[in-house]
C-alpha positions in Angstrom: 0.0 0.0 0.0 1.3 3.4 -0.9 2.0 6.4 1.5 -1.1 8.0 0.5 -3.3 5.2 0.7 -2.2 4.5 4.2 -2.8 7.8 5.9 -6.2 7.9 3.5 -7.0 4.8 5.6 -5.8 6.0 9.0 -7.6 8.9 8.8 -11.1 6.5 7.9 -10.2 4.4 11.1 -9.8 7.7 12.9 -13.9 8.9 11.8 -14.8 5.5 12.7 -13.2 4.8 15.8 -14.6 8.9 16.9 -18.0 7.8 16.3 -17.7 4.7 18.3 -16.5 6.7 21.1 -19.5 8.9 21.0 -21.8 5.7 21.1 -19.6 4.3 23.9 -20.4 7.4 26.0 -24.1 8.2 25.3 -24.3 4.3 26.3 -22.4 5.0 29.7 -23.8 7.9 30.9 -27.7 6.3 30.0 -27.1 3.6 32.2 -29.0 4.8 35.3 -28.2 1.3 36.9 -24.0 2.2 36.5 -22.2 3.7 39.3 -22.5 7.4 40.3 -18.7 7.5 40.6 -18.0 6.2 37.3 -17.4 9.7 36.0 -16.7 12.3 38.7 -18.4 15.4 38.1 -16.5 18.2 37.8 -17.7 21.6 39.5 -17.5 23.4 36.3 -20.3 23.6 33.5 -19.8 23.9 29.5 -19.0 27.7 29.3 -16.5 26.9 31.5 -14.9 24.5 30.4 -14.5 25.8 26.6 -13.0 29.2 28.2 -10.3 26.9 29.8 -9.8 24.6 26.5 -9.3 27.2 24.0 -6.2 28.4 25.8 -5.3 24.7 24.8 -2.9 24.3 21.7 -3.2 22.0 18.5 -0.1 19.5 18.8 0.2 20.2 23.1 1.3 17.0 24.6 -1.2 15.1 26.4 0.9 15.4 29.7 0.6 19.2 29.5 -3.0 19.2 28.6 -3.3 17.4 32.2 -1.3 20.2 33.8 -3.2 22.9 32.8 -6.6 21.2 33.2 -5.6 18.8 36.6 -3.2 20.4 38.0 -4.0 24.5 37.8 -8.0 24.6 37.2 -8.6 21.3 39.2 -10.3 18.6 36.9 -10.5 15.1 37.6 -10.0 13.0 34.2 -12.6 10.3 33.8 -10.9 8.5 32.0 -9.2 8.0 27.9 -11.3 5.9 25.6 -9.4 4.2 22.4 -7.0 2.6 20.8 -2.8 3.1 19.8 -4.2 5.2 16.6 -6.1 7.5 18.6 -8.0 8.3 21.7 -10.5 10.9 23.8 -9.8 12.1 27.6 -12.9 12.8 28.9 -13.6 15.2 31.9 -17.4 15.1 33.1 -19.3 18.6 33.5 -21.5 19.7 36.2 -24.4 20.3 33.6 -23.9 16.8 32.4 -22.2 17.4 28.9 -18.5 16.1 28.9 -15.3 17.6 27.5 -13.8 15.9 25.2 -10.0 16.2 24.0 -9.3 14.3 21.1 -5.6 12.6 20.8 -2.9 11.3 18.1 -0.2 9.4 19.4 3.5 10.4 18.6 3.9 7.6 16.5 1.9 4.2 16.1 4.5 1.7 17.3 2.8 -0.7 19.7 -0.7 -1.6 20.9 0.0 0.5 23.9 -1.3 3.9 24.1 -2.7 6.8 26.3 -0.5 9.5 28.5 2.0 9.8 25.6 -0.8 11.8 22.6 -1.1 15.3 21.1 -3.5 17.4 21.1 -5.9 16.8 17.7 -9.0 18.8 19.0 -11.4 19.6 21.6 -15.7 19.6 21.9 -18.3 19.4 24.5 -20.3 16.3 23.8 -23.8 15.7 24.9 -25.7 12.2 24.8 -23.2 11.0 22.5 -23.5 13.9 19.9 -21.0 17.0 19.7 -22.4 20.1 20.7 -19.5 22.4 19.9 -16.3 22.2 18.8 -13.8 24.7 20.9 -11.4 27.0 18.5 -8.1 26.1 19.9 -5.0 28.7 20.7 -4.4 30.0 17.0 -0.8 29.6 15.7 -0.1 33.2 16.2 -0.9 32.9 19.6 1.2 30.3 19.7 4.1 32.0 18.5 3.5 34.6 21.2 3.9 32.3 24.1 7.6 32.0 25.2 8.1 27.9 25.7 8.0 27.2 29.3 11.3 26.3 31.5 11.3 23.3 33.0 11.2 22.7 36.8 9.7 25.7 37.8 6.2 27.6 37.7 3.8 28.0 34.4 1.6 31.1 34.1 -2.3 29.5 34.7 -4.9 30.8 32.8 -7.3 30.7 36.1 -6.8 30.8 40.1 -8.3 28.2 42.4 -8.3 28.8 45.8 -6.4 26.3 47.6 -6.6 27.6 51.4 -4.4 29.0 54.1 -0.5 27.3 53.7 1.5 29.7 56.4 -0.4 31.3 59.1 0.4 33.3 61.6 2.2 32.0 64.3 0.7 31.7 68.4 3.5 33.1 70.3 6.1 36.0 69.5 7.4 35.1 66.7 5.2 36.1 63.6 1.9 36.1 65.4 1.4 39.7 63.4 1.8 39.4 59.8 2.7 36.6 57.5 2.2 37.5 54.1 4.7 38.5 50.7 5.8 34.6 50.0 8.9 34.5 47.8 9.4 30.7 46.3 12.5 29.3 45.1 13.4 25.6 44.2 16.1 24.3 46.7 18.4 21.6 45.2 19.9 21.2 48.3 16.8 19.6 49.9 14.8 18.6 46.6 12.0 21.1 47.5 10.6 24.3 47.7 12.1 27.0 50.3 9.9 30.2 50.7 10.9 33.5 52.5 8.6 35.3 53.7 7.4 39.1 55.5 6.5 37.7 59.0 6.5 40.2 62.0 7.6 39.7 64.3 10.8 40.1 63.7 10.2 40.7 60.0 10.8 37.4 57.9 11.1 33.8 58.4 11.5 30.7 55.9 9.9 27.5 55.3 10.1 24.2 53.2 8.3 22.1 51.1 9.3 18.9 50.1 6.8 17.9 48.0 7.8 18.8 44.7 4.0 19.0 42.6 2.1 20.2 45.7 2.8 23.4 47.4 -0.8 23.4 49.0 -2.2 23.6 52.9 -0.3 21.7 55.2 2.8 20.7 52.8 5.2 23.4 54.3 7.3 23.4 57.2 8.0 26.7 59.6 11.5 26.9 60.4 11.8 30.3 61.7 13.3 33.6 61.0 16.2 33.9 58.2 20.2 33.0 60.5 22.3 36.0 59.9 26.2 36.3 60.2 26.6 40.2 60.7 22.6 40.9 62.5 24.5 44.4 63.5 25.0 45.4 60.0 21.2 45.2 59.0 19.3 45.8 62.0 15.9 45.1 61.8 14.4 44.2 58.2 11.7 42.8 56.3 10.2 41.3 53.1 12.9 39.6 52.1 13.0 38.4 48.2 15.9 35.6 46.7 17.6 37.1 43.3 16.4 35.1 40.6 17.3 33.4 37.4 15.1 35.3 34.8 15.4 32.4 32.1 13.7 30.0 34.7 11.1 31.2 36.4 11.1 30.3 40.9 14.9 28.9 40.4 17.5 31.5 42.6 20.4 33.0 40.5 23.5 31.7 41.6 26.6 34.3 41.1 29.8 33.2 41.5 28.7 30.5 43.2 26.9 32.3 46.0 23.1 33.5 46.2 21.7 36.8 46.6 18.9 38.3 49.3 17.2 41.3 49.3 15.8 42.8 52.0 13.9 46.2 53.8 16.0 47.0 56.3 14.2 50.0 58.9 17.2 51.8 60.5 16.7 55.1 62.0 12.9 55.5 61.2 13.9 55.1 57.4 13.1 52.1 55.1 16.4 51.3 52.4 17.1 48.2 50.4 19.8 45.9 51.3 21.4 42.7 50.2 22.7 39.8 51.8 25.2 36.3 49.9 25.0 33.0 50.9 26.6 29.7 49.9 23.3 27.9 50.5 19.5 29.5 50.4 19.0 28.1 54.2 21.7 30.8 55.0 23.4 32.0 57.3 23.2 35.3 55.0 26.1 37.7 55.5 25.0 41.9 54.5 26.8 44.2 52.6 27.8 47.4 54.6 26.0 49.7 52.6 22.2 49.6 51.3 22.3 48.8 47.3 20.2 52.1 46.7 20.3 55.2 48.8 17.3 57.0 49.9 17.1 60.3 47.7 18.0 64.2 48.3 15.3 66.1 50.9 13.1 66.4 47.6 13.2 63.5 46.1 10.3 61.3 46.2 12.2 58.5 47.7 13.9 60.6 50.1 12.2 58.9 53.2 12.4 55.1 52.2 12.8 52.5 49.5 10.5 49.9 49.8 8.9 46.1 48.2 12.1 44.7 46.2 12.2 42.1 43.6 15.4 41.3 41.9 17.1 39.2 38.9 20.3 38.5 38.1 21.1 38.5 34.1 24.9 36.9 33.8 25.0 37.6 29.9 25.2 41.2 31.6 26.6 40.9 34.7 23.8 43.2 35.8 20.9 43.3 38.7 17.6 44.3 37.8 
């Protein structure tokens, strides 16, 4: 069989095996005597679930279809339905239609398939029948999007409120403010470390070992950041690691050490000040000097620099 006549008859086994998918679902979901928990509903209805598709890609793979829809809106999968040619993933709507996401694999090499597809297409299917077919990401917007670094953070297209993860603590040590989270990914421990604006005294860190959740009750208090030269400083809050700008919640490392910025509040004035480590547990040592002066009498910054954020770009050998 020739190359055309083969992908002529792929592409018939494709239509077929679609509407045999469709049938397969309008049969499971009119079964009244199946069980409820076959398909878990998802708390989201159709309009919902084409505003999150369409910021879905033609070609994504399937594994970051599930991190956009699992991990950072929520979704439960019910399930893939198939065969090593092709396949749906099926999420199950609050209003009773389904989303459907239709699947090619990489390359037909073995009867094994699902977890390793692209994205074909996308539709909200009702009783079996497609309702609407969901205009994917264009290609321009695709060419917009900067490809994301691995290991760290992805922009999400929505927010889902996951609940309290660093409180305030009981006694006298933060039990006024916790709040202003800076996140960085600590190969020293294989997890996350966070510093943090907690007052009293002003900052604090804590650890998450789990590397895919960083919800309630994964992180670990560990108390306010060690410092070598506490004189130097004084008191000082809201402290924020330098970062690498080419991977997004990964610390810069500069000649080997790291770099912390912090508020420091000396003599009723606010300045910004930075601190090197060998490790991002600390100690941190301070420079002498805040990195930028409060301005002349005039100025508009004459009384007190405040809320850094700071990156490191080595091409440049410059802070920003």
């Amino acid at each position: 069989m020739k190359r055309g006549e083969n992908i002529q008859a792929l592409n018939s086994q494709r239509l077929m095996k679609d509407a045999m998918i469709s049938i397969l679902f309008a049969v499971v979901v009119g079964q009244q005597d199946l069980p409820a928990q076959r398909f878990r509903t998802n708390n989201i209805d159709q309009i919902q679930a084409i505003k999150i598709a369409s910021h879905l890609r033609p070609g994504m793979p399937e594994q970051e279809v599930a991190k956009v829809l699992d991990e950072q809106n929520g979704l439960k999968c019910g399930g893939d339905a198939g065969d090593n040619i092709g396949w749906t993933r099926v999420y199950l709507l609050s209003d009773g239609c389904f989303l459907d996401l239709q699947m090619d694999p990489k390359e037909v090499t073995s009867p094994h398939w699902g977890g390793n597809g692209l994205l074909r297409s996308a539709s909200i299917q009702s009783n079996g029948l497609k309702i609407v077919s969901i205009e994917l990401a264009s290609a321009e917007e695709m060419t917009k999007e900067k490809p994301e670094s691995s290991g760290g953070f992805s922009i999400p297209h929505s927010w889902t409120r996951r609940g309290l993860i660093m409180e305030r603590q009981k006694d006298e040590q933060g039990s006024g403010v916790s709040g202003d989270p800076c996140i960085v990914w600590d190969e020293a421990i294989r997890g996350w470390r966070m510093v943090l604006f907690h007052d009293p005294p002003g900052h604090a860190q804590a650890i998450c070992l789990n590397h895919d959740d960083l919800g309630p009750g994964q992180w670990k208090y560990e108390g306010p950041l060690p410092v070598k030269n506490p004189k130097v400083v004084g008191g000082f809050h809201k402290p924020f690691i330098v970062m690498d700008p080419d991977h997004p919640n990964h610390a810069a490392k500069i000649d080997g050490r790291f770099s912390l910025l912090v508020v420091n509040f000396k003599n009723g004035h606010k300045q910004i000040q930075r601190a090197w480590s060998d490790k991002l547990a600390g100690p941190w040592t301070f420079e002498s000097d805040p990195i930028i002066p409060l301005g002349e009498l005039d100025d508009f910054d004459a009384k007190h620099t405040d809320v850094v954020t700071g990156y490191y770009f080595p091409e440049r050998k410059e802070f920003l």
